[in-house]
Backbone bond lengths (Angstrom), bond angles and torsions (degrees), N, CA, C in turn:
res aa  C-N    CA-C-N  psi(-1)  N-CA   C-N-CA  omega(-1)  CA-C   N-CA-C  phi
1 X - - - 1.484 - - 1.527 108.90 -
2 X 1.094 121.15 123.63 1.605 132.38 178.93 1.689 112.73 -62.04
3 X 1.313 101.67 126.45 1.532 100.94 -161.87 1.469 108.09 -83.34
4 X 1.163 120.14 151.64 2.058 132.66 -177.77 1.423 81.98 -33.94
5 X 1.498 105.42 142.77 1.601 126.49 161.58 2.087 105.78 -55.70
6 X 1.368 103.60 -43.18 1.618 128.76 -150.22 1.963 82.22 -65.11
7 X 1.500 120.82 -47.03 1.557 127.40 156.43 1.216 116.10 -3.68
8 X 2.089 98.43 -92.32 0.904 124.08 171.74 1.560 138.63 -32.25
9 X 1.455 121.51 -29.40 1.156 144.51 -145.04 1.909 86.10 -108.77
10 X 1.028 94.00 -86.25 1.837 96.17 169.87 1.194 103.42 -46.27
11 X 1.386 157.69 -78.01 1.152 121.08 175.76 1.646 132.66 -16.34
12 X 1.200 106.37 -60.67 1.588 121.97 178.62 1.185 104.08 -47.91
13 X 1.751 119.23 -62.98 1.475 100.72 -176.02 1.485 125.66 -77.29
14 X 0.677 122.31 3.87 1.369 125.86 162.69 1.828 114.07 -71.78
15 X 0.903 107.81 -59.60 1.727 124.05 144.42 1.653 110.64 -3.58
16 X 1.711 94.18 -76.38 0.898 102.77 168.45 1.972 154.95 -56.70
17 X 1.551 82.16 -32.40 1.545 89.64 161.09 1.390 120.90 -79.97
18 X 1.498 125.03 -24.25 1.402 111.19 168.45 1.359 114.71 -54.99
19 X 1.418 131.21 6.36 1.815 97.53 -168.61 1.556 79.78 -148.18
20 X 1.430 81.16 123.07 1.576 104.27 -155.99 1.594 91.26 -110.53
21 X 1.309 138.06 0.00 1.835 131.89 170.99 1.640 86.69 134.15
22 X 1.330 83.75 152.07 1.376 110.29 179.34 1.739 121.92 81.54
23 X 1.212 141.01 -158.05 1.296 126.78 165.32 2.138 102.40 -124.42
24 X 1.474 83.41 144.99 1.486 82.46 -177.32 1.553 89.65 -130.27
25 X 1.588 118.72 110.96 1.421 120.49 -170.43 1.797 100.05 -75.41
26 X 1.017 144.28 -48.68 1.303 166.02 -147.47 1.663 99.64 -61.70
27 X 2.055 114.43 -52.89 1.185 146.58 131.08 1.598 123.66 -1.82
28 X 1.178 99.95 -63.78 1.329 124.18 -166.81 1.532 101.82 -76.52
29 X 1.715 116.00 -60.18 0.935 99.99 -173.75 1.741 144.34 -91.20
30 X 1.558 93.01 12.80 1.497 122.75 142.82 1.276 122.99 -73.20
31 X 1.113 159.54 -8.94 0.872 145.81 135.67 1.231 112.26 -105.19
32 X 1.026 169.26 56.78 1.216 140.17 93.38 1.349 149.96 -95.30
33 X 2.052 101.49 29.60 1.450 90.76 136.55 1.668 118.12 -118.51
34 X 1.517 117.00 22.99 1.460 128.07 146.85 1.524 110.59 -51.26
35 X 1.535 95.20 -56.72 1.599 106.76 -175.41 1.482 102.28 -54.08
36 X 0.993 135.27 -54.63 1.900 139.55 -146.95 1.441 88.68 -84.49
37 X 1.642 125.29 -35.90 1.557 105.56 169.81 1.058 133.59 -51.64
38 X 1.527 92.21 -43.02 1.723 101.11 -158.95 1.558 90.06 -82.12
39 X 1.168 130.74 -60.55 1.333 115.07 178.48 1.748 124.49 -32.31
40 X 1.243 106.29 -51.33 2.100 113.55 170.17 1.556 84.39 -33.28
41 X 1.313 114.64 -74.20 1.265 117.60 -156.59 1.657 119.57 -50.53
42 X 1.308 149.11 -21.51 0.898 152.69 -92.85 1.675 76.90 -153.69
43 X 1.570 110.04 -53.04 1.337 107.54 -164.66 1.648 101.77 -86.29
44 X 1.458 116.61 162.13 0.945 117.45 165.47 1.547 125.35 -45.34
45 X 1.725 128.03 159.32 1.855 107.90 175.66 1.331 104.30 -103.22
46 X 1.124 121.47 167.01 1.852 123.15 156.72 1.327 116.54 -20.64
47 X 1.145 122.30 -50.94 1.581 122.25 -170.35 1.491 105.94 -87.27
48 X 1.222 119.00 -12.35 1.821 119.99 174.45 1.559 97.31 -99.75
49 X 1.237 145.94 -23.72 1.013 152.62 179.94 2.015 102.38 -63.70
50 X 1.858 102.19 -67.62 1.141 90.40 -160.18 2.059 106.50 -88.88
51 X 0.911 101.96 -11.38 1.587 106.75 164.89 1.728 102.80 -50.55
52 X 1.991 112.98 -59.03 1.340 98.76 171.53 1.624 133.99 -70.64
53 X 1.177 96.29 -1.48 1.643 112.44 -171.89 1.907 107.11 -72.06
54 X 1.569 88.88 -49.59 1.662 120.54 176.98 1.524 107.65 -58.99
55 X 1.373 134.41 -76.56 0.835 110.17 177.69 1.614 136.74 -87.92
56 X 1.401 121.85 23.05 1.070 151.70 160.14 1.655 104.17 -56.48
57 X 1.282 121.81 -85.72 1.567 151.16 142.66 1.246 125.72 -12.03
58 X 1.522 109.99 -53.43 1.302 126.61 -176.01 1.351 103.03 -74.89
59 X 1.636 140.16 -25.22 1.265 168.82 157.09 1.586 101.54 -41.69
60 X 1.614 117.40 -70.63 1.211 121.75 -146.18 1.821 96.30 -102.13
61 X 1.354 99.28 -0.75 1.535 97.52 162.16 1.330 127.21 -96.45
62 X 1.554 104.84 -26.94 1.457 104.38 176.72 1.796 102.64 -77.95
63 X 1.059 114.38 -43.28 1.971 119.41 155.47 1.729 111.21 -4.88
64 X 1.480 92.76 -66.34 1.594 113.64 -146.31 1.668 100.89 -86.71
65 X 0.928 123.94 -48.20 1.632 134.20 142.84 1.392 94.33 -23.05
66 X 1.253 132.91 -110.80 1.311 133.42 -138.79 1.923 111.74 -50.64
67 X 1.667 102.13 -9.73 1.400 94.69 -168.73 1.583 94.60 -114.65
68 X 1.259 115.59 40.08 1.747 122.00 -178.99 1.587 108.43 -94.19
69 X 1.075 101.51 -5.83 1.727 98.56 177.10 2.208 100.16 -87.68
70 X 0.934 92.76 -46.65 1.375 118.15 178.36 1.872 100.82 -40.20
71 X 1.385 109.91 -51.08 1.575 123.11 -154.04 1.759 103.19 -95.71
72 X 1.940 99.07 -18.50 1.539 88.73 -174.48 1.977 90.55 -150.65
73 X 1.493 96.13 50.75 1.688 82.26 172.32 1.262 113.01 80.47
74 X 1.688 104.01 -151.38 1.505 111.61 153.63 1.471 104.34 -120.10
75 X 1.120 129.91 10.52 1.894 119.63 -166.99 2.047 97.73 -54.81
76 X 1.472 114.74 -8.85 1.613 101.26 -167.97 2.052 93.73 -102.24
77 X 1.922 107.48 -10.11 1.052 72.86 -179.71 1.494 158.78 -143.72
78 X 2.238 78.68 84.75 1.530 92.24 -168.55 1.936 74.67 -97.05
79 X 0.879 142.56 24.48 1.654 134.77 152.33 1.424 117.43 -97.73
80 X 1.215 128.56 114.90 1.432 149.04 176.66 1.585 94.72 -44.44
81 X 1.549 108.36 145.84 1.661 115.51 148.41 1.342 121.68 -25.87
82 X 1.973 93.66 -60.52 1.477 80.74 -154.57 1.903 116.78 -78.90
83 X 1.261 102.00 -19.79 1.496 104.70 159.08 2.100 131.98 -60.59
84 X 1.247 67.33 -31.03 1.880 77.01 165.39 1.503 106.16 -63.19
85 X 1.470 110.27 -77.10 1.366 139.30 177.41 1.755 98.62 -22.42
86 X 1.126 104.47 -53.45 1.743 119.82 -153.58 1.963 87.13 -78.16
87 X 1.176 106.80 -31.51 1.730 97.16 -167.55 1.417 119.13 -71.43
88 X 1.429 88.63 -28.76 1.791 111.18 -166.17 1.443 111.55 -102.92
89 X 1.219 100.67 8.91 1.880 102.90 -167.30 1.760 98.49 -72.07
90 X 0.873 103.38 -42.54 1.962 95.89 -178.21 1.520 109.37 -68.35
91 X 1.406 119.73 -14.08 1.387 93.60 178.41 1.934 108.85 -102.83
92 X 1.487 94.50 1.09 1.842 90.51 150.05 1.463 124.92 -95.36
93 X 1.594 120.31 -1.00 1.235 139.80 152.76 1.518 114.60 -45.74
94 X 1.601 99.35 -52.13 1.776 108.63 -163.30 1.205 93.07 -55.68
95 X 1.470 95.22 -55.12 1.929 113.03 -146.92 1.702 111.46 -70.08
96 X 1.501 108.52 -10.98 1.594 112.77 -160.24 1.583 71.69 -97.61
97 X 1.356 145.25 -4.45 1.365 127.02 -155.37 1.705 96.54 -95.66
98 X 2.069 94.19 -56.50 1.534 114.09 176.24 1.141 110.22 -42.10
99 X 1.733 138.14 -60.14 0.993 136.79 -174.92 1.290 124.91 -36.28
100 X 1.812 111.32 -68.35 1.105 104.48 156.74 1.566 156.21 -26.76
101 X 1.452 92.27 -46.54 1.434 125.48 177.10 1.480 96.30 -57.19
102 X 1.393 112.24 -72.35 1.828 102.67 170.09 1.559 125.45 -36.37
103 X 1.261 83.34 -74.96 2.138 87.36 178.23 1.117 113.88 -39.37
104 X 1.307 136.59 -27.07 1.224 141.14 -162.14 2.088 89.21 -87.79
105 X 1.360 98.50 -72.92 1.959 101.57 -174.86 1.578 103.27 -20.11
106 X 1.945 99.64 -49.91 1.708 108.64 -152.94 2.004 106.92 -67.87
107 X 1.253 98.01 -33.11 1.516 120.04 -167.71 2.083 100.67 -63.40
108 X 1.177 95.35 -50.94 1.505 118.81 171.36 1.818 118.81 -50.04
109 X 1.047 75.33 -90.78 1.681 91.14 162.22 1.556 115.45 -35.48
110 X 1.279 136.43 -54.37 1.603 150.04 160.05 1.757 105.87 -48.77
111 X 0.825 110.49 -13.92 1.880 112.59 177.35 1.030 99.28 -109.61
112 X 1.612 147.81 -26.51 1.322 143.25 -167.99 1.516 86.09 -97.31
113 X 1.269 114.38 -39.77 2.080 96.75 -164.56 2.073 87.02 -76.52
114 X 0.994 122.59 -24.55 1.814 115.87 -168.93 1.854 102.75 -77.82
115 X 1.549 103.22 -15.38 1.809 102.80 -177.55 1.651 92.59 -91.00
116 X 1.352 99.44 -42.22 1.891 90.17 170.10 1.451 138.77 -49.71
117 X 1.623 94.10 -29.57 1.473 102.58 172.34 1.070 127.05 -76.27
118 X 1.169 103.70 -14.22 1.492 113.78 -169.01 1.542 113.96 -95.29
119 X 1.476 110.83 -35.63 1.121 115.11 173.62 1.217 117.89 -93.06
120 X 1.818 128.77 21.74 1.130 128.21 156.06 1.879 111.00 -107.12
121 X 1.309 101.40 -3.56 1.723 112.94 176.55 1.466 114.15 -75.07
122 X 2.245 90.28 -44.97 1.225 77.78 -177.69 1.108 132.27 -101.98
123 X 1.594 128.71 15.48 1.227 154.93 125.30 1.329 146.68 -0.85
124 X 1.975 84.01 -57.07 1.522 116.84 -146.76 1.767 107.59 -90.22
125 X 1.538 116.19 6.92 1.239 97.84 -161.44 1.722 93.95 -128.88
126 X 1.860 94.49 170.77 1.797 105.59 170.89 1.821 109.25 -65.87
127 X 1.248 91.21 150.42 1.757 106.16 161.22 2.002 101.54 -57.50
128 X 1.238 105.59 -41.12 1.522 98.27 174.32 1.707 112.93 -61.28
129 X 1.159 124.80 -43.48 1.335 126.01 -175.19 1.528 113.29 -44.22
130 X 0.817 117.22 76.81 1.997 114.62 171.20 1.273 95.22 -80.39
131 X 1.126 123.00 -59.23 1.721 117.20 -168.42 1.347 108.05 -105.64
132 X 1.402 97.18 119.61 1.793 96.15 -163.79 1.524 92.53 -113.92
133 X 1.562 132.32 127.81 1.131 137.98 172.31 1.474 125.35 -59.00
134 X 1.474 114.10 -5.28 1.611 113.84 -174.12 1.600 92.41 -116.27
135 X 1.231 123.59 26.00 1.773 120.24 147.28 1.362 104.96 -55.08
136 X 2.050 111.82 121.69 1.209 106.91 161.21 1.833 107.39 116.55
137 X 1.770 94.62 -9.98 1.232 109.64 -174.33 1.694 116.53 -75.89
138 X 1.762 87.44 -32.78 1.877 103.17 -175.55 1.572 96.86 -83.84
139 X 0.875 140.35 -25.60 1.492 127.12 162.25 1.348 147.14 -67.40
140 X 1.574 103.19 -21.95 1.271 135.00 140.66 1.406 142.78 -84.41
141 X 1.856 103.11 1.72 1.376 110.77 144.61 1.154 117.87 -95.66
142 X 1.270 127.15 -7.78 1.119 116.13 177.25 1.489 131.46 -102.30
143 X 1.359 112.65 -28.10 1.572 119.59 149.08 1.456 119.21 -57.87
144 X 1.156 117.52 -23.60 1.989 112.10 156.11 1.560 95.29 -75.29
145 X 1.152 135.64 -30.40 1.924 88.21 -155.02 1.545 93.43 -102.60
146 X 1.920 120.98 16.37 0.895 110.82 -163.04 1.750 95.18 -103.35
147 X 1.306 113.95 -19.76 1.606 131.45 172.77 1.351 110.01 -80.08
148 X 1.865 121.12 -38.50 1.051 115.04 158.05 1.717 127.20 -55.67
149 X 1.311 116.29 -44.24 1.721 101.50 170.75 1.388 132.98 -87.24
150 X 1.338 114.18 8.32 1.012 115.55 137.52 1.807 135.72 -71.54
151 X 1.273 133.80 -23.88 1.397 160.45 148.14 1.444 104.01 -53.24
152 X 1.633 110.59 -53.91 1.447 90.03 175.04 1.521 123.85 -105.01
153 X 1.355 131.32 8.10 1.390 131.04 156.49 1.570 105.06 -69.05
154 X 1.631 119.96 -30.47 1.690 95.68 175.21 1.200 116.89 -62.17
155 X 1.918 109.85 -48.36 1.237 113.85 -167.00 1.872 123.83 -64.92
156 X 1.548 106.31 -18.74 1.116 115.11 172.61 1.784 123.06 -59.72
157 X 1.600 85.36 -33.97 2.026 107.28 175.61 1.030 80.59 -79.76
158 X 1.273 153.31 -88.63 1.625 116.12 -155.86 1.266 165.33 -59.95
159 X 1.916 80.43 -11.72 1.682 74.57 -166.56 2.372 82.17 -104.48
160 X 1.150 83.29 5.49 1.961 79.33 165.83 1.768 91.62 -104.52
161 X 1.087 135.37 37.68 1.377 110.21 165.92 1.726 76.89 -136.30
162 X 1.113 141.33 9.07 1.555 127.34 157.98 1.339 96.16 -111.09
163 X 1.369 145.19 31.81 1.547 121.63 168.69 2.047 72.35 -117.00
164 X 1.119 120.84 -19.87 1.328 119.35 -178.00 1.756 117.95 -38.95
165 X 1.530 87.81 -63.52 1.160 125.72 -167.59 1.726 104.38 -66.36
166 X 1.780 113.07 -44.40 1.263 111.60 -176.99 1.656 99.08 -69.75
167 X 0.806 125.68 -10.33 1.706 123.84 -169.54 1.619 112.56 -73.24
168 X 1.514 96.55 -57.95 1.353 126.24 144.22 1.524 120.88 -8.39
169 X 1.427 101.69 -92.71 1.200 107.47 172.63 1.459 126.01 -56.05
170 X 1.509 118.86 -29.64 1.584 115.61 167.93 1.136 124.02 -57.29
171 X 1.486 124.20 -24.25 1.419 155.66 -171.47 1.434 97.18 -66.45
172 X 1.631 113.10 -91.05 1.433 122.07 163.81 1.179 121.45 -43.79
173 X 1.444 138.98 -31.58 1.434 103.47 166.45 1.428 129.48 -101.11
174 X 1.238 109.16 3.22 1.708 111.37 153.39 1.550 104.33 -68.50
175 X 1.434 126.83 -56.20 1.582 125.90 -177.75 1.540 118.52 -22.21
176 X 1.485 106.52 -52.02 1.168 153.91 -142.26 1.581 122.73 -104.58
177 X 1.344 101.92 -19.56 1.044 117.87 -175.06 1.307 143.13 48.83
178 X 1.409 109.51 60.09 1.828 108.71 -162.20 1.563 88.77 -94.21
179 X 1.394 93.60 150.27 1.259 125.15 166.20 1.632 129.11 -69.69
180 X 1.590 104.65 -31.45 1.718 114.47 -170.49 1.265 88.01 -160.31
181 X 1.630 111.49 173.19 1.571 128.59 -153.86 1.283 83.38 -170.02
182 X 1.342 113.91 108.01 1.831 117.26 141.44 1.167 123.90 -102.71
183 X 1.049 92.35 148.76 1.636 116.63 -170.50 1.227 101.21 -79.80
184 X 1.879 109.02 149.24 1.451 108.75 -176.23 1.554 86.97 -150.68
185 X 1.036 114.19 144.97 1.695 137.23 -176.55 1.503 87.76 -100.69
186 X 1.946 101.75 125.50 1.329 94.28 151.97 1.612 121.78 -74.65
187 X 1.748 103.87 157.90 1.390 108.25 -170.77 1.815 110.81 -55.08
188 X 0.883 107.19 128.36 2.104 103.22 175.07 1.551 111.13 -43.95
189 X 1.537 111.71 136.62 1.420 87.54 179.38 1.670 83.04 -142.73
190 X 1.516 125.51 -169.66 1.096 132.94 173.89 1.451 140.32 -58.46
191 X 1.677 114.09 84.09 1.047 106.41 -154.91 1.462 128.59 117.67
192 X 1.124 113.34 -8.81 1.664 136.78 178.50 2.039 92.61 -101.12
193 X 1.600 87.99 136.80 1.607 105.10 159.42 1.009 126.50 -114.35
194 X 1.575 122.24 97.87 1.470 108.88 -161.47 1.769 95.21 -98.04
195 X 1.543 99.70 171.62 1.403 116.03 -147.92 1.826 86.69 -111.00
196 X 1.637 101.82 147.69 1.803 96.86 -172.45 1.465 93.34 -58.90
197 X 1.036 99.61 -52.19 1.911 118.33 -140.35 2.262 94.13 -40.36
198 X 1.641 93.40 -44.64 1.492 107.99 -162.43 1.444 97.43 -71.08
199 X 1.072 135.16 -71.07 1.432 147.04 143.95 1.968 116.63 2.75
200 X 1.434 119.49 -42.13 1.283 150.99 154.98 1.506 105.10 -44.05
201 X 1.585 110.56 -62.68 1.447 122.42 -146.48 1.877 101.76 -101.91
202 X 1.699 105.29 5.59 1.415 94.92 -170.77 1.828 94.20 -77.37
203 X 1.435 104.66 157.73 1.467 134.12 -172.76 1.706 101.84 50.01
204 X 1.254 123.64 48.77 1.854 97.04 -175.38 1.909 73.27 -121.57
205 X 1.194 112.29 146.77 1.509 120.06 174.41 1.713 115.38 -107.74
206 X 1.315 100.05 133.91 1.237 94.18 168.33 1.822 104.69 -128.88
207 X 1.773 89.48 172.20 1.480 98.39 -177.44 1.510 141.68 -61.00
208 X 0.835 176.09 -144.33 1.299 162.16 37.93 1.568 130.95 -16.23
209 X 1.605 116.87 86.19 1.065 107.74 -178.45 1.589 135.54 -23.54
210 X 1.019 136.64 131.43 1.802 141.77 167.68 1.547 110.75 47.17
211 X 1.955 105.49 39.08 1.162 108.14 140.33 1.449 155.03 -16.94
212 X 1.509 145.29 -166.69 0.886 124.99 -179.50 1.719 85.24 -125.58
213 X 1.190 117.50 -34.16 1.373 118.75 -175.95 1.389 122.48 -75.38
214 X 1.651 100.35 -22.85 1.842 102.37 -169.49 1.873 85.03 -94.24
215 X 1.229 134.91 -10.79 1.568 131.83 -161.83 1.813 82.67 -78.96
216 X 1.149 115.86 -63.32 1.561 140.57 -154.67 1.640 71.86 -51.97
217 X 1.491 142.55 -79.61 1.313 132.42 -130.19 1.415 103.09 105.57
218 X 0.826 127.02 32.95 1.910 123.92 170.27 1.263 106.21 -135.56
219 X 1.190 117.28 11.27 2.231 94.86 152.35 1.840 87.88 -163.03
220 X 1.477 108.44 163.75 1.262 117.06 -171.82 1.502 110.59 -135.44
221 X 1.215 96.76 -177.41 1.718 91.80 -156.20 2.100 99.37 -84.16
222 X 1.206 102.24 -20.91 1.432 126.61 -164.67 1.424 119.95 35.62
223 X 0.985 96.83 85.53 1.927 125.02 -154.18 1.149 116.36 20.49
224 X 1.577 133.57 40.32 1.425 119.27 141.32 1.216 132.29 -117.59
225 X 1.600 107.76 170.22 1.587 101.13 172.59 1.745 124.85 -48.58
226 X 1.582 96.64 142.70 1.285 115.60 152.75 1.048 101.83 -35.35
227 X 1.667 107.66 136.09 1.745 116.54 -176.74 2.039 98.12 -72.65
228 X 1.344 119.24 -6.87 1.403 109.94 -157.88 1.463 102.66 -116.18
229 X 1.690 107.54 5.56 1.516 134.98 174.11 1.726 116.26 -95.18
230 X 1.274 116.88 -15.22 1.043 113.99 -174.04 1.757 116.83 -81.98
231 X 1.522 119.30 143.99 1.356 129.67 -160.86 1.396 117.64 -44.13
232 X 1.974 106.67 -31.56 1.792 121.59 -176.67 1.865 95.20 -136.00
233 X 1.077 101.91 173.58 1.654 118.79 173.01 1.305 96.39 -152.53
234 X 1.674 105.10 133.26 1.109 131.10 153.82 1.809 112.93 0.15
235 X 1.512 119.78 123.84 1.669 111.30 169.21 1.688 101.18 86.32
236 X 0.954 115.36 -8.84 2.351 104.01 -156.85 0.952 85.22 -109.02
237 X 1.637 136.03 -67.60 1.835 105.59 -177.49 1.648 119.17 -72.57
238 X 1.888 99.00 150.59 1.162 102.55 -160.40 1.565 121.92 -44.90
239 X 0.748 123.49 123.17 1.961 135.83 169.38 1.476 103.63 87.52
240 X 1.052 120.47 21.11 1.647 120.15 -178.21 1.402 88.32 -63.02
241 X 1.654 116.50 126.24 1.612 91.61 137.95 1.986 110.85 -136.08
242 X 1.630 84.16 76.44 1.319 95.66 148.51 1.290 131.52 -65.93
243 X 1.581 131.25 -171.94 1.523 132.32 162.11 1.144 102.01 -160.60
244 X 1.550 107.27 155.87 1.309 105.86 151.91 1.745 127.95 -99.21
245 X 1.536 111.99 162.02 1.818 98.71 -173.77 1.693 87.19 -107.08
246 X 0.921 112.49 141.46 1.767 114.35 174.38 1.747 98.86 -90.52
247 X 1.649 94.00 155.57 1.168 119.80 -176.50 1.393 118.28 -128.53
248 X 1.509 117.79 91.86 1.409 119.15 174.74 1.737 137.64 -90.41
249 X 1.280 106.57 -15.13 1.325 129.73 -176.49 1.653 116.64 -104.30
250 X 1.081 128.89 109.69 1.539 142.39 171.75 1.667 101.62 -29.88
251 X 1.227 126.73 -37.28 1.281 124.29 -165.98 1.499 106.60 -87.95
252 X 1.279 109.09 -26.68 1.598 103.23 170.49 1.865 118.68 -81.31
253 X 1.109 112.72 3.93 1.581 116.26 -178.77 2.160 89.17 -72.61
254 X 1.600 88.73 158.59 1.135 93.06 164.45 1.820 133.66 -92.41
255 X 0.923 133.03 154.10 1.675 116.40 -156.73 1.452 121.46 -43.60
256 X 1.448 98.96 -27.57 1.783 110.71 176.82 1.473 110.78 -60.10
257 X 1.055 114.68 -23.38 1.272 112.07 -160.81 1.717 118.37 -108.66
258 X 1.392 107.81 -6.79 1.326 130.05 177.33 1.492 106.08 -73.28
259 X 1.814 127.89 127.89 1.130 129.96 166.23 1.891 123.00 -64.81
């Protein structure tokens, strides 16, 4: 269990009053693997990580499921939830694994740059320095990056529980066989940066390479790229959460695209 930040902080300053100017190596290397403990501790562990990873995921999958009629018609729905749910469950397995696997690198990495700081603070000063004016500085880096990974372990579950979902859907509509895929911009909301280019491309449809309908000669690409040709897809750059809506029926193409 990750110990009170308020811990951490008193620890630090205490830290801090030992090093009164100058460098005292002897100093240093007493605390800092006190320091690297208490910090482990501070952060969430592997097993609090992927418990939050799990139901983070497990959240934005059961979400994304319920809005699959929405993304592909109904052609999926003479298949029940829970058979959907049940087909696709390993590939929120993978992803609840990957996720982790990240948060975990980022969580890591954030304790090695907070032992760096420390051992360039306490480094950094004259033998004259007794009273050093940036006392108070390592405690206040560290209650940010400790509010920061929390901010970014959610955001990490989300925007891997919408590349989830786009995976998903690539799945079903190859299965399924759609013909075209339009693109749909999620709506802007507070805090989202949407990208021109994506923003550009909301509602314009493109084809599905070596279809069954464009093979036959009854719908055409009408001079654009293959939807599976284009530079990004929906969900793949970081925090996109675009989608695509699949297109299985000749009557839903737009007139351009009709043979």
């Amino acid at each position: 269990m990750a110990i009170a930040p308020k811990e951490l902080r008193d620890l630090i300053r205490r830290l801090e009053k030992q090093f009164t100017g100058g460098v005292d190596m002897d100093l240093i290397r007493t605390w800092l693997p006190q320091l690297r403990g208490t910090l482990t501790s501070a952060f969430p562990s592997d097993d609090e990580i992927m418990a939050e990873v799990a139901r983070i995921m497990g959240a934005r999958f059961r979400a994304g499921l319920k809005s699959l009629p929405k993304r592909h018609k109904m052609h999926i729905g003479r298949l029940g939830p829970e058979i959907i749910a049940e087909q696709y469950r390993p590939m929120l397995r993978e992803r609840i694994r990957a996720s982790a696997e990240l948060i975990k690198l980022n969580r890591d990495e954030e304790i090695e740059r907070q032992l760096r700081r420390f051992a360039g603070w306490a480094t950094g000063s004259l033998p004259s320095q007794a009273k050093r004016s940036d006392k108070g500085e390592l405690a206040k880096g560290v209650t940010k990056a400790l509010q920061q990974d929390t901010f970014e372990r959610r955001r990490v579950c989300i925007d891997q529980g919408h590349k989830l979902i786009a995976a998903v859907d690539d799945v079903i509509a190859l299965e399924h066989g759609a013909i075209a895929k339009k693109w749909r911009h999620v709506i802007p909301h507070a805090g989202y940066q949407s990208r021109e280019e994506h923003l550009e491309r909301d509602g314009v449809v493109y084809a599905v390479k070596g279809n069954a309908m464009l093979e036959a000669g009854r719908m055409r690409k009408a001079g654009r790229p293959y939807a599976e040709d284009l530079d990004e897809q929906p969900a793949v750059a970081p925090y996109c959460q675009c989608f695509w809506e699949a297109i299985y029926d000749l009557e839903d193409l737009p007139d351009d695209m009709r043979a």
